[in-house]
VODOGU-458724 format. One record per residue: x, y, z of N, C-alpha, C, O, CB in turn. Coordinates in nm, 3 decimals. Glycine has a CB too. Layout:
REM VODOGU-458724
+---------+---------+---------+---------+---------+---------+---------+---------+---------+---------+---------+---------+---------+---------+---------+
!      nx !      ny !      nz !     cax !     cay !     caz !      cx !      cy !      cz !      ox !      oy !      oz !     cbx !     cby !     cbz !
+---------+---------+---------+---------+---------+---------+---------+---------+---------+---------+---------+---------+---------+---------+---------+
!       X !       Y !       Z !       X !       Y !       Z !       X !       Y !       Z !       X !       Y !       Z !       X !       Y !       Z !
...
+---------+---------+---------+---------+---------+---------+---------+---------+---------+---------+---------+---------+---------+---------+---------+
REM end
This chain:
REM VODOGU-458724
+---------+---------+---------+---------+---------+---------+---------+---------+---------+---------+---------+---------+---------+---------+---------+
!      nx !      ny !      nz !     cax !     cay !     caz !      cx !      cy !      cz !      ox !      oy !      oz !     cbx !     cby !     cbz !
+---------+---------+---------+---------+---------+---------+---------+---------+---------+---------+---------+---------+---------+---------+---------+
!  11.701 !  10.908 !   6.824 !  11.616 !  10.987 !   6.735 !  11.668 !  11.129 !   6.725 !  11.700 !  11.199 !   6.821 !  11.470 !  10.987 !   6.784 !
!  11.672 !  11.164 !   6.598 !  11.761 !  11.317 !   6.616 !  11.635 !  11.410 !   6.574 !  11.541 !  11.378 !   6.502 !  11.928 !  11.346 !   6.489 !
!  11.661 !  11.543 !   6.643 !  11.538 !  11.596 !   6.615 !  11.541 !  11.684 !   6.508 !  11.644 !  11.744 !   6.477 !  11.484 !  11.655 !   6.721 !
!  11.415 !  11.699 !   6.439 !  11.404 !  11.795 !   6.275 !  11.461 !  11.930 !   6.331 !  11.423 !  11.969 !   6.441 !  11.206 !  11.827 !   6.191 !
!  11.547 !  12.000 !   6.258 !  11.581 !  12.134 !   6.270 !  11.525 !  12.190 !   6.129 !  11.559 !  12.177 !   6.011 !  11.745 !  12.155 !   6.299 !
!  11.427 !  12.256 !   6.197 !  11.356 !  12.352 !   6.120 !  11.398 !  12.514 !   6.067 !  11.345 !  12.588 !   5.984 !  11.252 !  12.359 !   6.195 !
!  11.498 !  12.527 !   6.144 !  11.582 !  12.644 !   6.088 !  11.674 !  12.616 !   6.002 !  11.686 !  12.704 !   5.917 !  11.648 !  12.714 !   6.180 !
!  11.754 !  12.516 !   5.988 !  11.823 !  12.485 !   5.872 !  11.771 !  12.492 !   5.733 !  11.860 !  12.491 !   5.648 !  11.860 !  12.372 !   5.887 !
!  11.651 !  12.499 !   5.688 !  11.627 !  12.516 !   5.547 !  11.645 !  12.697 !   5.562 !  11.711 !  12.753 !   5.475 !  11.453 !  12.441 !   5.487 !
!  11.590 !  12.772 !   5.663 !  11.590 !  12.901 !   5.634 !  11.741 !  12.970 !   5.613 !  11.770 !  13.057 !   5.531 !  11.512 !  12.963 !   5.742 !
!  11.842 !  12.897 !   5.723 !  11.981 !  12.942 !   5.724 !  12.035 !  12.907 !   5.557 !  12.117 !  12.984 !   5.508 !  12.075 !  12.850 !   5.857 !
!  11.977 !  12.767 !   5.460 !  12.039 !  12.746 !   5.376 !  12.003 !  12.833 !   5.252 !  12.066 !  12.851 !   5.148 !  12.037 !  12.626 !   5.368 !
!  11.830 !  12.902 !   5.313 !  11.806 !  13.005 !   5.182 !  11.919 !  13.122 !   5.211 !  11.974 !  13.165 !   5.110 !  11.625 !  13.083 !   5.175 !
!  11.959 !  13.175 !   5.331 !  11.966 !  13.267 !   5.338 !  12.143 !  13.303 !   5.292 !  12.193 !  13.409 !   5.256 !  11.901 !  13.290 !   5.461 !
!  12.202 !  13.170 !   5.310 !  12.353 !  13.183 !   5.276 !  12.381 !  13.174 !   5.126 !  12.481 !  13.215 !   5.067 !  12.437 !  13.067 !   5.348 !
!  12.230 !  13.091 !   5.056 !  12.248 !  13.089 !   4.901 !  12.241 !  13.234 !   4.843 !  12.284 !  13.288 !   4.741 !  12.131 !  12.998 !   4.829 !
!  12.164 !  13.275 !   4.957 !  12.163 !  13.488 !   4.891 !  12.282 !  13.545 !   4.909 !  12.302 !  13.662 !   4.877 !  12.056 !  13.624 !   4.992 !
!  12.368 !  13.471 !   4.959 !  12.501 !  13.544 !   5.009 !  12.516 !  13.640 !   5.132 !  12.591 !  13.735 !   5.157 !  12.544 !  13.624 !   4.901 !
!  12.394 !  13.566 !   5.212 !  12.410 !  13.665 !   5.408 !  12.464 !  13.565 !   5.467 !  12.435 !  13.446 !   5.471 !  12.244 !  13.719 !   5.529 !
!  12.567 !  13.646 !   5.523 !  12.616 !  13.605 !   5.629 !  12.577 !  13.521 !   5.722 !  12.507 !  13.593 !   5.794 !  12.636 !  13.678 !   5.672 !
!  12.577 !  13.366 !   5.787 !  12.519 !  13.318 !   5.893 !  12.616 !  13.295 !   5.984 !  12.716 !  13.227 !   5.960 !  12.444 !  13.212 !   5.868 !
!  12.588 !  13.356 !   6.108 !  12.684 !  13.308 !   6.216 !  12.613 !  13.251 !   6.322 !  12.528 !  13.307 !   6.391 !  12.770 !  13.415 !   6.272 !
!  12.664 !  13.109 !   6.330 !  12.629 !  13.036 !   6.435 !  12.662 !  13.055 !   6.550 !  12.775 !  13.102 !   6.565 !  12.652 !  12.941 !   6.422 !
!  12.557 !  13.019 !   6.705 !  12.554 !  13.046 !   6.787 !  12.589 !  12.943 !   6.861 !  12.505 !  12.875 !   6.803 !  12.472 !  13.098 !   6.796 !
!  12.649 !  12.845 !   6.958 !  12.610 !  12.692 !   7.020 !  12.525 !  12.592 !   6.929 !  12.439 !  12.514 !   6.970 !  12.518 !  12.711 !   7.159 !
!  12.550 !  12.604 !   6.849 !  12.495 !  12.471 !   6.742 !  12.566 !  12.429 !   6.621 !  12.642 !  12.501 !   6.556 !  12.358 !  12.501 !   6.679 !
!  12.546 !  12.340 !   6.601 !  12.630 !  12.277 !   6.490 !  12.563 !  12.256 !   6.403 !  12.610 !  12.167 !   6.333 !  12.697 !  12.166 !   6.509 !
!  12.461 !  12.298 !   6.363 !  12.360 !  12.311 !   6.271 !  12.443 !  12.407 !   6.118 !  12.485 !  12.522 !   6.105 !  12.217 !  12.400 !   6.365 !
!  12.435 !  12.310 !   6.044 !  12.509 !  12.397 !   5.938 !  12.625 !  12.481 !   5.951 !  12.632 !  12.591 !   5.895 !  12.429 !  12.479 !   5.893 !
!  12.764 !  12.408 !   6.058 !  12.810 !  12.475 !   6.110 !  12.936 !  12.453 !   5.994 !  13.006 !  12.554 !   6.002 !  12.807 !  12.455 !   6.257 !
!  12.975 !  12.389 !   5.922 !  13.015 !  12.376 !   5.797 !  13.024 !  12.480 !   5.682 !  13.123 !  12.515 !   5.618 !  12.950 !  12.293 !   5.764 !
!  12.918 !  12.513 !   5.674 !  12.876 !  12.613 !   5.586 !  12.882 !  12.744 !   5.615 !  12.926 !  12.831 !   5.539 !  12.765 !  12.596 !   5.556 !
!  12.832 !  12.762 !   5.741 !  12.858 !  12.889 !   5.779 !  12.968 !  13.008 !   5.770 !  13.087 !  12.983 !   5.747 !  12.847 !  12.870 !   5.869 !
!  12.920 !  13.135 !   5.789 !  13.007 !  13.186 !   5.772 !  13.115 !  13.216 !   5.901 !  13.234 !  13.247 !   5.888 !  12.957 !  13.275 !   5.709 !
!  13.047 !  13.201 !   6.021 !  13.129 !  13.155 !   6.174 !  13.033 !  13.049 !   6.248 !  12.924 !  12.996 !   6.226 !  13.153 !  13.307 !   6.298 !
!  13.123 !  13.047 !   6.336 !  13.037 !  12.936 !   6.447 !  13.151 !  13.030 !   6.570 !  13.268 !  13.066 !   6.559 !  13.068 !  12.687 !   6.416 !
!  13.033 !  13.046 !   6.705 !  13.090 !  13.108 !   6.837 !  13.005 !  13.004 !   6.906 !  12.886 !  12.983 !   6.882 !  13.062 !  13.288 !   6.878 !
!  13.106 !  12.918 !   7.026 !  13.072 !  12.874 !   7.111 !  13.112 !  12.888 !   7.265 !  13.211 !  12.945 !   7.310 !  13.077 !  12.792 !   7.070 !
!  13.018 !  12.828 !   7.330 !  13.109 !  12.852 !   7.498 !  13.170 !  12.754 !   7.543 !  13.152 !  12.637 !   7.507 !  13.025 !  12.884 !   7.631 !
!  13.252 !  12.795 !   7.632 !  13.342 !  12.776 !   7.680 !  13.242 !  12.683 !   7.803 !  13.151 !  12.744 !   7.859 !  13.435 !  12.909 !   7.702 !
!  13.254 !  12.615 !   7.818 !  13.105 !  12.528 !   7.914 !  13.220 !  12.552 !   8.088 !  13.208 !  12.611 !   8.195 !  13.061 !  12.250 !   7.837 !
!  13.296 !  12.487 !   8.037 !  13.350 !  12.513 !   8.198 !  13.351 !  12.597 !   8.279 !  13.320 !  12.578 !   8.397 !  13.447 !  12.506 !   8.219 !
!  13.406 !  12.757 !   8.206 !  13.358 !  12.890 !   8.229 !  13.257 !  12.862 !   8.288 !  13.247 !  12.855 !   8.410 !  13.336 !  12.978 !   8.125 !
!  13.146 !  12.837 !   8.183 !  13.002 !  12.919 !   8.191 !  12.963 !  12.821 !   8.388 !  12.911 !  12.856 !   8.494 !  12.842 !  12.856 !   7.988 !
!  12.997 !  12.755 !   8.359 !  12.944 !  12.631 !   8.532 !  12.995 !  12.728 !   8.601 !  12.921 !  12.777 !   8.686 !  13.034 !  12.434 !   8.586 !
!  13.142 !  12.786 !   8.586 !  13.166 !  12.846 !   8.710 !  13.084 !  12.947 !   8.737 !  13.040 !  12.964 !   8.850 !  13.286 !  12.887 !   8.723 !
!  13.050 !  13.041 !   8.618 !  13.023 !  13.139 !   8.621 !  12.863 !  13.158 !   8.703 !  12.828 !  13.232 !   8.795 !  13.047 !  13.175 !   8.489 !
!  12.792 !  13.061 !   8.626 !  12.706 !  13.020 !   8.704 !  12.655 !  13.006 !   8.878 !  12.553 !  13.040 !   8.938 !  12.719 !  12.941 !   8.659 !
!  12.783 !  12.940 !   8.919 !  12.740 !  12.916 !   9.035 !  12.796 !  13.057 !   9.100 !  12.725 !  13.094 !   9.194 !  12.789 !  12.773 !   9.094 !
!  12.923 !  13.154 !   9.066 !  12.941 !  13.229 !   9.156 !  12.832 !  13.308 !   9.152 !  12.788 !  13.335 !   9.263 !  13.052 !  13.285 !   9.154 !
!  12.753 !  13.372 !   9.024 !  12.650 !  13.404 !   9.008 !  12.512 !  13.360 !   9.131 !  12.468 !  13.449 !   9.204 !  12.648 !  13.360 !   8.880 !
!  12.476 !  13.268 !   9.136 !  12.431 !  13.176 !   9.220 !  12.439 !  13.242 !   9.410 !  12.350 !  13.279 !   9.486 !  12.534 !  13.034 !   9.178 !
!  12.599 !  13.229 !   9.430 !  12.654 !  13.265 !   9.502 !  12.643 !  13.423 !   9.560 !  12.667 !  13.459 !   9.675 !  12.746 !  13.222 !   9.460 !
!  12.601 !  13.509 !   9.445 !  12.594 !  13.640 !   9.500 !  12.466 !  13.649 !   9.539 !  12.442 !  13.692 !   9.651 !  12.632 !  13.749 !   9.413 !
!  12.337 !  13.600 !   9.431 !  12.216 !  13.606 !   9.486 !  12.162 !  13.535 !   9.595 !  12.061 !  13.563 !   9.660 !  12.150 !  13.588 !   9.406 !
!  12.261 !  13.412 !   9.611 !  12.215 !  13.342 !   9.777 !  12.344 !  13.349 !   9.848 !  12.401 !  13.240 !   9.841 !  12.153 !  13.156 !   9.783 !
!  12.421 !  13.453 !   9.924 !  12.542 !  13.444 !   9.974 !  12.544 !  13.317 !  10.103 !  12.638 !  13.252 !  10.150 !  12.580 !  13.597 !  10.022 !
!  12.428 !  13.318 !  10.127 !  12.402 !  13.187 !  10.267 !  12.435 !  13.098 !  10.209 !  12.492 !  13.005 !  10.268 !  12.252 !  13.141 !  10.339 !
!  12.409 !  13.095 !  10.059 !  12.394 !  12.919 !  10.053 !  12.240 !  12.835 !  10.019 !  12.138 !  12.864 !  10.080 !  12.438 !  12.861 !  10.217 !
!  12.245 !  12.739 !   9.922 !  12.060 !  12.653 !   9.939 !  12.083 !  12.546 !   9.865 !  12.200 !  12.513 !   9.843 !  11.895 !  12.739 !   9.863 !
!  12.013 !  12.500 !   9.832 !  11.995 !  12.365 !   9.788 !  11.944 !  12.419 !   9.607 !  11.848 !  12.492 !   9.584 !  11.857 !  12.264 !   9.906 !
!  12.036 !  12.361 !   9.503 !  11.973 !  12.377 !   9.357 !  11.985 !  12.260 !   9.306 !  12.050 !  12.163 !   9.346 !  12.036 !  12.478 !   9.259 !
!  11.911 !  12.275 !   9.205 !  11.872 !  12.171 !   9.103 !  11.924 !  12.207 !   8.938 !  11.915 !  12.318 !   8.884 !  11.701 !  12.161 !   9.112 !
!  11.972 !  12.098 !   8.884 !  12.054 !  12.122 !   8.751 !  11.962 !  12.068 !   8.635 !  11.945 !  11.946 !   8.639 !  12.209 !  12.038 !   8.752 !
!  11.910 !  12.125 !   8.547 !  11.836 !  12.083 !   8.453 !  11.896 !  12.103 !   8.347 !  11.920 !  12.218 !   8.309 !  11.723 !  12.127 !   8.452 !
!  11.939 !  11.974 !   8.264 !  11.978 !  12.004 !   8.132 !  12.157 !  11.995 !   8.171 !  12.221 !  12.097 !   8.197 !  11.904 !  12.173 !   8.069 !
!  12.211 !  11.873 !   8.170 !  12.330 !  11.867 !   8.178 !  12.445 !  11.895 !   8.055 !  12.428 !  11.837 !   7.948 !  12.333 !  11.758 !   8.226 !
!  12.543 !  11.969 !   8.069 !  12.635 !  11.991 !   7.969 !  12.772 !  11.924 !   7.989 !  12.800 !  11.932 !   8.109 !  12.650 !  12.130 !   7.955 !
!  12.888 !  11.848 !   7.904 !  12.977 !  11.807 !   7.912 !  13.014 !  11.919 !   7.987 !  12.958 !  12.025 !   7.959 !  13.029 !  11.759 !   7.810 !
!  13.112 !  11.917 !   8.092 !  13.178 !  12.059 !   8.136 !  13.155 !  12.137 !   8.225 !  13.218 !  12.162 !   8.327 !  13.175 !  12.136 !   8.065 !
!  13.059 !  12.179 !   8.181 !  12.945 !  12.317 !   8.248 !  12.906 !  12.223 !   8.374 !  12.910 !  12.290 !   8.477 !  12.764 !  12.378 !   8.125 !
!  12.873 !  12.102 !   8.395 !  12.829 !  12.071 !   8.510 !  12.889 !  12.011 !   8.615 !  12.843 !  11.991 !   8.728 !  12.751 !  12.018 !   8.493 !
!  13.010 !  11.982 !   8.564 !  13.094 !  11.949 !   8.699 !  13.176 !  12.085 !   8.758 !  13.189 !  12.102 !   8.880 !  13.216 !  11.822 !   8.662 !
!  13.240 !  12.196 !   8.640 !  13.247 !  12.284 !   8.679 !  13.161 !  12.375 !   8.809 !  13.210 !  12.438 !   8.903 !  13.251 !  12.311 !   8.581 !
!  13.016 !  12.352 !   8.772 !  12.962 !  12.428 !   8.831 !  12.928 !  12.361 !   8.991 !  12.905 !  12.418 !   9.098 !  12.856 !  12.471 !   8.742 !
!  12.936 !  12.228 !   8.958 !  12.936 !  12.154 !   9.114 !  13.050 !  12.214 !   9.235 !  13.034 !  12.248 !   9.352 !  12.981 !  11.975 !   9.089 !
!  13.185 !  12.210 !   9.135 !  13.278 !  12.195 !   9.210 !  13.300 !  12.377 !   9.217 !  13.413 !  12.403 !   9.258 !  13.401 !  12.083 !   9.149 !
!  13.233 !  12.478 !   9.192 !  13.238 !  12.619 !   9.209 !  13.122 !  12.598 !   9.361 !  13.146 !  12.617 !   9.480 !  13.177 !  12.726 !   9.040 !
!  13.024 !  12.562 !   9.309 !  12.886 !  12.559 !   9.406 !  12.979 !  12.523 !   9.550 !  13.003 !  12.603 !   9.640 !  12.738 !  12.408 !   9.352 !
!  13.018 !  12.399 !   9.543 !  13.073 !  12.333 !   9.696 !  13.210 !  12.394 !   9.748 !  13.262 !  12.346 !   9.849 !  13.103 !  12.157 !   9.683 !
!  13.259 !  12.482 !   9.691 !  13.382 !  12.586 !   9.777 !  13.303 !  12.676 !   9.863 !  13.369 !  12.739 !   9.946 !  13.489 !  12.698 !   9.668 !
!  13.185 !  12.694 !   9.863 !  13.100 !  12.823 !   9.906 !  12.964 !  12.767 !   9.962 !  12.901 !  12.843 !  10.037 !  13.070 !  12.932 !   9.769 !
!  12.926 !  12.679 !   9.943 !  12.793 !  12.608 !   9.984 !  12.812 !  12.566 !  10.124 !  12.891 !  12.471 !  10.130 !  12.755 !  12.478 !   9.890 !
!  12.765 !  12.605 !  10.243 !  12.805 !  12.562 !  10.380 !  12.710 !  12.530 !  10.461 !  12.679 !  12.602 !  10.556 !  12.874 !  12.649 !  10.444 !
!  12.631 !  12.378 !  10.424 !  12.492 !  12.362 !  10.430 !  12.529 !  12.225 !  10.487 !  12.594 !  12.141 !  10.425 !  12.394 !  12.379 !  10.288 !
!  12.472 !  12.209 !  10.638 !  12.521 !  12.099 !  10.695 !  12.408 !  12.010 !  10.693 !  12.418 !  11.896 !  10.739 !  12.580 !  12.122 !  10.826 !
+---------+---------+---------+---------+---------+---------+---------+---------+---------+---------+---------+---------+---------+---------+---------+
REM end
């Protein structure tokens, strides 16, 4: 089931006026647009966990909600160089 994107009629008034739309992580009218910027998912896992890493330098137990191609094995394999939780 794909879900209604309700911003796509507004992005399509707004490019028929001739503004600029630049897409963010979506592929929503990404065709049309006038850019599309996405992340880099692998980055972002690492980035994540060293992040992670500064606010718990000990180490803990997390939970991943919302899995991304990329972003989540990245961020496993950043988490477990530094995670020292027996």
């Amino acid at each position: 089931n794909k879900v209604p994107n309700y911003g796509a009629n507004l992005l399509r008034d707004l490019m028929a006026q001739g503004i600029p739309v630049v897409v963010f992580d979506s592929q929503t009218l990404m065709d049309n647009s006038t850019a599309y910027i996405g992340t880099n998912q692998e980055f972002l896992g690492r980035t994540m966990a060293r992040l992670l890493r500064q606010l718990r330098p000990e180490g803990g137990i997390y939970a991943m909600v919302g899995r991304k191609e990329g972003r989540d094995t990245a961020f496993i394999n950043e988490i477990e160089r530094y995670n020292h939780l027996d």
